[in-house]
LUMDRENLO-230784 format. One record per atom (N, C-alpha, C, O): x, y, z; residue in one letter. Coordinates in pm, whole numbers, padded with zeros to 5 digits, always signed. Each point is the difference from the previous one (the first is absolute). Layout:
N
XYZa/...
// end
This chain:
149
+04826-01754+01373x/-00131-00031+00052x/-00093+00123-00006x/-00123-00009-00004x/+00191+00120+00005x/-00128+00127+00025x/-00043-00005-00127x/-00116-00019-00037x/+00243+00043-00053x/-00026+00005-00163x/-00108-00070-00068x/-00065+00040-00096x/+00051-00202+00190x/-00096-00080-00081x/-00119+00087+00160x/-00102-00031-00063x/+00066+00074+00143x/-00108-00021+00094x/-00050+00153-00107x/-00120+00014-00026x/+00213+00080-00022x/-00076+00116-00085x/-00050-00044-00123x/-00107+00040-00047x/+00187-00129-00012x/-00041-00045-00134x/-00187-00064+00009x/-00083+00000-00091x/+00074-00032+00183x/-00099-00082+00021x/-00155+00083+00065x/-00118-00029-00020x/+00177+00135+00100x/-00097+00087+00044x/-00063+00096-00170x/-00105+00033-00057x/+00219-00026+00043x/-00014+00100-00112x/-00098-00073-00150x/-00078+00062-00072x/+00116-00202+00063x/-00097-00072-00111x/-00115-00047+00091x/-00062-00090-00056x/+00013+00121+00174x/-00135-00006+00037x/-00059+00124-00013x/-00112-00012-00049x/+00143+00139+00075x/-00016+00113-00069x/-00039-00021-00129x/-00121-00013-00016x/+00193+00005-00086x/-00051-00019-00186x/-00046-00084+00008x/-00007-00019-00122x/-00047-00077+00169x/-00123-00143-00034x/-00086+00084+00100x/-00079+00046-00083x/+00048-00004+00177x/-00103+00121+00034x/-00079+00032-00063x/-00114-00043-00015x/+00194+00166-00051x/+00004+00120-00050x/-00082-00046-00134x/-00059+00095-00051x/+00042-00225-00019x/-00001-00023-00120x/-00121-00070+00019x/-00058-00035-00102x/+00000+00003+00228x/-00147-00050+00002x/-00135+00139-00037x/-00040+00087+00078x/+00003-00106-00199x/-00148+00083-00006x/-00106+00024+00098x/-00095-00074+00022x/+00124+00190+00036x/-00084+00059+00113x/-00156-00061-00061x/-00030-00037-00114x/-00042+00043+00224x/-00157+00029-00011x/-00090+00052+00062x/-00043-00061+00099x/-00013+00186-00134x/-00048+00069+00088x/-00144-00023+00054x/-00109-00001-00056x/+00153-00020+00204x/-00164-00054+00063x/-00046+00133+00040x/+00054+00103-00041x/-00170-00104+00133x/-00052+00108+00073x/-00025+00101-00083x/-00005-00016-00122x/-00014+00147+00188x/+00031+00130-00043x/+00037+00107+00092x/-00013+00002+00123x/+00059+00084-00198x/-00002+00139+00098x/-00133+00105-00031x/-00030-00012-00119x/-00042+00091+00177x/-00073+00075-00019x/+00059+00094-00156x/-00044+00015-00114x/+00134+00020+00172x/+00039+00112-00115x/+00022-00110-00151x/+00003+00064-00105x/+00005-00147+00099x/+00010-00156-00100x/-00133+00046-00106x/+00001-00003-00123x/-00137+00053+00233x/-00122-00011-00063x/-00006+00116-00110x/-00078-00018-00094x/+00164+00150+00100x/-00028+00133-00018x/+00072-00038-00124x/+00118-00034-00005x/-00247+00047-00152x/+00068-00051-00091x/-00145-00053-00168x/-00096-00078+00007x/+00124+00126-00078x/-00113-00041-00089x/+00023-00136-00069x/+00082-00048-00077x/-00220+00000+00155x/-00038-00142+00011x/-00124-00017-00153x/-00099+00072-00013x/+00131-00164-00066x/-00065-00067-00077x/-00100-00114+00031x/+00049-00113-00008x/-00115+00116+00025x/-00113-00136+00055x/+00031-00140-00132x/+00005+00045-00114x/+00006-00129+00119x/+00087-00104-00093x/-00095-00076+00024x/-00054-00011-00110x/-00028-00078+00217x/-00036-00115+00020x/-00146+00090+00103x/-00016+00117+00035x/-00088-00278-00011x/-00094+00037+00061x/-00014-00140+00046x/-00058-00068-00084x/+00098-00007+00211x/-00049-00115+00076x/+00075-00074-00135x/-00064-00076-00072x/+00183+00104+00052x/+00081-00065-00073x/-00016-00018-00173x/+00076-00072-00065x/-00192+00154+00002x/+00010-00045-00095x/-00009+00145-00097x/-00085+00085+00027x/+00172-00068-00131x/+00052+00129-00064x/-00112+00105-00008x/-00108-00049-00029x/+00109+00179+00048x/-00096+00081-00012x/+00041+00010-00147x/+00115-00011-00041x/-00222+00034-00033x/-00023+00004-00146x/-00065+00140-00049x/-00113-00041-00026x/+00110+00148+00003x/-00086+00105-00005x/+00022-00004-00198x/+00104-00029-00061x/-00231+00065+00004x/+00034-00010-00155x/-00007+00201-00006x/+00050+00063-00093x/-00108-00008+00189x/-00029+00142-00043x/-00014+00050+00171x/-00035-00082+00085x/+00056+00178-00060x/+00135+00062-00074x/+00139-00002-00023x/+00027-00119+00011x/+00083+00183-00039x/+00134-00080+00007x/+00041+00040+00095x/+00103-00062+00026x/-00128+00146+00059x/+00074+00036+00149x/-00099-00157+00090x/-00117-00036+00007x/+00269-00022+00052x/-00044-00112+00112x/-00032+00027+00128x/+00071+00081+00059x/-00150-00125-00009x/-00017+00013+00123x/+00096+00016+00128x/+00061-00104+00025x/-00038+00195+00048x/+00131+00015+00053x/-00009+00114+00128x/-00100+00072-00008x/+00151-00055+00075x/+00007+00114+00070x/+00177+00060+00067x/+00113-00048-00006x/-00171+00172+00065x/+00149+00023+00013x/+00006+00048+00138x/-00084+00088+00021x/+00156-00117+00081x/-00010-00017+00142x/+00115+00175+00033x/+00081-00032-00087x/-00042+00125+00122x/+00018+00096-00012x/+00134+00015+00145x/+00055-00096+00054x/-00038+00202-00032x/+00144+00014+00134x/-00089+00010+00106x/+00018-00055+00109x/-00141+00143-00148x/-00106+00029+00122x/-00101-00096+00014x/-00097+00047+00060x/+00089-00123-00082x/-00076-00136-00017x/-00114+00027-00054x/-00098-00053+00052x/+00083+00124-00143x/-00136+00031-00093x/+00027-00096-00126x/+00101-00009-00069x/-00228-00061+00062x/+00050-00090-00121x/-00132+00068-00134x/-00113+00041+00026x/+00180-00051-00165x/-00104-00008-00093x/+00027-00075-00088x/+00111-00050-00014x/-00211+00028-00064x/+00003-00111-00107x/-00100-00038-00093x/-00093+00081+00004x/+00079-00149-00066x/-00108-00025-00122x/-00054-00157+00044x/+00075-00093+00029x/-00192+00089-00033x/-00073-00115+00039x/-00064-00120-00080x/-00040-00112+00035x/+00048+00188-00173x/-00031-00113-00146x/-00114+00089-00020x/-00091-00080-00018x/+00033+00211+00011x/-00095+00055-00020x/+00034+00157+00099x/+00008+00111-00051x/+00000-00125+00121x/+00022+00102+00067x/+00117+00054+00105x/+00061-00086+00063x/-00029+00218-00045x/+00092+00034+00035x/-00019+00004+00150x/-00102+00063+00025x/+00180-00119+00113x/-00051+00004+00143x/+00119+00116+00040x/+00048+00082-00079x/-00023-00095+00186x/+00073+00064+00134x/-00046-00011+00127x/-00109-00032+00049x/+00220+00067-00005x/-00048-00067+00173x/+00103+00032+00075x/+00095+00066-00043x/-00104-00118+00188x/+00145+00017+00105x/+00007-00165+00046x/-00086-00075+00046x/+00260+00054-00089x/+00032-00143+00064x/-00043+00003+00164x/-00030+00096+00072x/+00038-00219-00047x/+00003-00026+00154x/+00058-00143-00008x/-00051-00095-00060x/+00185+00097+00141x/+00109-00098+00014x/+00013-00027+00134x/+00037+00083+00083x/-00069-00199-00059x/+00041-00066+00178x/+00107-00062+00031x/+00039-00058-00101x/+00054+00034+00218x/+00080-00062+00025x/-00012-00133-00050x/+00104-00052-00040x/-00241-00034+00033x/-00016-00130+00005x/-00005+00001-00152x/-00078-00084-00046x/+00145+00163-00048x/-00025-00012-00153x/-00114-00028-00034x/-00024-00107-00054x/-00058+00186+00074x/-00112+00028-00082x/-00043+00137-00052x/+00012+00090+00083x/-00059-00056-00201x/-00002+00090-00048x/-00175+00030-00071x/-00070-00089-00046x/+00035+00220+00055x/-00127+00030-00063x/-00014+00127-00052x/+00097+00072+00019x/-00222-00009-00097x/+00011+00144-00054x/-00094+00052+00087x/-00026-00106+00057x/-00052+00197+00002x/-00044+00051+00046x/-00032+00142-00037x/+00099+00059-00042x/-00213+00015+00045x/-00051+00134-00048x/-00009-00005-00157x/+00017+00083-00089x/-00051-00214+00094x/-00002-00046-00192x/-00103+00127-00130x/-00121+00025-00006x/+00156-00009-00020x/-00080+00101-00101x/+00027-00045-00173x/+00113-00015-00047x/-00203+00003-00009x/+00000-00015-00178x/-00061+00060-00091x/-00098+00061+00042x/+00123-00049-00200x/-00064+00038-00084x/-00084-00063+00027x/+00012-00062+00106x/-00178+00040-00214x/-00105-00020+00016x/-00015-00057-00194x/-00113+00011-00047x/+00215-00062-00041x/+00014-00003-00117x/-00118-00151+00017x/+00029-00088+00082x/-00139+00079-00157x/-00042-00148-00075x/+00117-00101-00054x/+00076+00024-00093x/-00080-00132+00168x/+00074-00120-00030x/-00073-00058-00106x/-00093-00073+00035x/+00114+00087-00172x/-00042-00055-00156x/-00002-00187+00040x/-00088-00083+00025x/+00202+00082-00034x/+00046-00167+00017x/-00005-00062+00116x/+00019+00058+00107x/-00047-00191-00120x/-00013-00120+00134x/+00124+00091+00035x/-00003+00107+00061x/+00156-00196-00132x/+00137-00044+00088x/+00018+00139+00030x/-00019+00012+00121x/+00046+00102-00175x/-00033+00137+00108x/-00040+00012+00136x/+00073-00004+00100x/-00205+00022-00107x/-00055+00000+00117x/-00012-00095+00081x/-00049+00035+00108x/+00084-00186-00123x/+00056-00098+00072x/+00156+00036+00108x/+00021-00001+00121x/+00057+00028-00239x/+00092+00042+00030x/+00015+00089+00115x/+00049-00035+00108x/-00099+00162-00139x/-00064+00103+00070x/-00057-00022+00125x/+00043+00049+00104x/-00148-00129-00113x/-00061-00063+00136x/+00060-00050+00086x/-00018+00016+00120x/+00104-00087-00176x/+00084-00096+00102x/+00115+00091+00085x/+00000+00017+00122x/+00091+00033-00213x/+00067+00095+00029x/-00014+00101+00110x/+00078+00019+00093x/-00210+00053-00126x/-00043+00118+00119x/-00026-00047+00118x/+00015+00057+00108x/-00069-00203-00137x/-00077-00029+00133x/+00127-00129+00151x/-00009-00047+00114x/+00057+00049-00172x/+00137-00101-00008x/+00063+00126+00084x/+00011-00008+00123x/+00041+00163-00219x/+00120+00070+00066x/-00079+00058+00126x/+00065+00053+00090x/-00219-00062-00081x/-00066+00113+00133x/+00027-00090+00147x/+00009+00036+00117x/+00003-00195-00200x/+00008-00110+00155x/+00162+00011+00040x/+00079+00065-00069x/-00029-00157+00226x/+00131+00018-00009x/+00029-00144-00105x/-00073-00088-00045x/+00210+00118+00035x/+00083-00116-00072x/+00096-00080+00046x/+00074+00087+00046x/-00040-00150-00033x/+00136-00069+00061x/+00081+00048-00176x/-00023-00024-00118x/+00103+00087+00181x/+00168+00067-00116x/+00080-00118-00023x/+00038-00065+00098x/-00006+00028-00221x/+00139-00060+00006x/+00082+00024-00119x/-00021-00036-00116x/+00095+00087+00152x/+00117+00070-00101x/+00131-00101-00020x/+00093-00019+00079x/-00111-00023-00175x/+00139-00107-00045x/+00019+00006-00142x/-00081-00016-00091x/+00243+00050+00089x/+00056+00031-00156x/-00088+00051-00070x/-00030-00061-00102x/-00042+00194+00132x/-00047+00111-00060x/-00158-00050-00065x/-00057+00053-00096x/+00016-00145+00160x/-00152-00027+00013x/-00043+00055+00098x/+00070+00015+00100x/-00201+00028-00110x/-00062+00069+00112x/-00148-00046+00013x/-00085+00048-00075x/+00049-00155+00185x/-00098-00087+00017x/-00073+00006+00149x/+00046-00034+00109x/-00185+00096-00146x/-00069+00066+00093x/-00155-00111-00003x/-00094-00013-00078x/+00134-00045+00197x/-00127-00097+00013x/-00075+00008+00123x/+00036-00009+00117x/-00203+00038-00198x/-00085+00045+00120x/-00112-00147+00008x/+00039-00104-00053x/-00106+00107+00087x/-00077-00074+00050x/-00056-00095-00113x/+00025-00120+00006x/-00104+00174-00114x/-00052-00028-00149x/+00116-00017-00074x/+00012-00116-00038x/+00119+00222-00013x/+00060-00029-00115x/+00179+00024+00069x/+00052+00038+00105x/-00002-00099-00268x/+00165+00044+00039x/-00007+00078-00091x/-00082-00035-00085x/+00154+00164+00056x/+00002+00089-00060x/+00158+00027+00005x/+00071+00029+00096x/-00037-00052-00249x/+00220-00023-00057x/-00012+00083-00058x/-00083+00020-00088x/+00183+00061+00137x/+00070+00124-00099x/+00168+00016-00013x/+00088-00026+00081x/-00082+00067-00189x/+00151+00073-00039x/+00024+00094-00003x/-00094+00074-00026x/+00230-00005+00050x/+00006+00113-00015x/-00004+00065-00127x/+00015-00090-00083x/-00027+00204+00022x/-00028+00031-00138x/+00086+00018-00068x/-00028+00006-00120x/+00168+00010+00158x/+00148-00004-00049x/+00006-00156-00027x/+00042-00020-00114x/-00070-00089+00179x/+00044-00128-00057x/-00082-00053-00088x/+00040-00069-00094x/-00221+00110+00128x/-00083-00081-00032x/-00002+00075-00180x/-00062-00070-00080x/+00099+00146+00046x/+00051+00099-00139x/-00159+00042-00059x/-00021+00003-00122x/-00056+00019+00192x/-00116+00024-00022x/-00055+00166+00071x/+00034+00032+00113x/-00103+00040-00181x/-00020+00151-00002x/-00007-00003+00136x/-00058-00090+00061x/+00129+00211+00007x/-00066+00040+00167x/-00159+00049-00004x/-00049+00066-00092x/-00039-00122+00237x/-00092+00011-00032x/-00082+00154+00020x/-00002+00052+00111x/-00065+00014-00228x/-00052+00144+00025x/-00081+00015+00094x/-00045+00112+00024x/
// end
């Protein structure tokens, strides 16, 4: 009887073990990590020029920088218990946006990371929704696209 009461503990263990995690939530330190911007209110960011994508990179000290579809920002995160996240002490180049989807891009982007966001981090999406837009990113190791300068 024990033989079969271990046999049995032990194959609920491996049928466990063999279900594909999914990662909800996040951890703060989850965020610290170069993020690719992929999507904008769900629909693919497209940039034809230049070839660096829009992206930023969130840092150990919570200084984030990144490229905006025209211009290069920086800033300091600010992360709340209630998962929300924003940039703050925002500073940028001053480069002319040539193209609409650029400076669309651009627009949305800057003005999106200065508000807070509700965070949601699942299986290495990173989805920051403020009031106006959802703003999807990848990390730059999966999304196989240049880290952003």
């Amino acid at each position: 009887m024990k033989k079969l009461l271990k046999a049995g503990i032990l194959s609920a263990f491996f049928l466990v073990g063999c279900e594909q995690e999914v990662q909800t939530g996040f951890s703060k330190d989850n965020l610290k990590d170069n993020w690719v911007l992929t999507k904008i209110d769900g629909k693919d960011v497209n940039i034809s020029e230049p070839r660096t994508p829009p992206g930023m990179t969130i840092g150990a000290d919570w200084k984030v920088a990144g490229f905006s579809g025209c211009n290069r920002f920086f800033g300091l995160v600010e992360v709340t218990e209630e998962s929300k996240l924003r940039i703050t002490a925002m500073g940028s180049t001053k480069m002319a946006c040539i193209q609409d989807d650029q400076a669309t891009v651009e627009s949305i982007m800057t003005k999106s990371l200065q508000k807070w966001n509700s965070i949601a981090l699942e299986n290495n999406i990173l989805t920051l929704t403020s009031e106006q837009h959802i703003l999807t990113f990848m990390p730059e190791a999966i999304s196989g696209s240049e880290p952003p300068q």
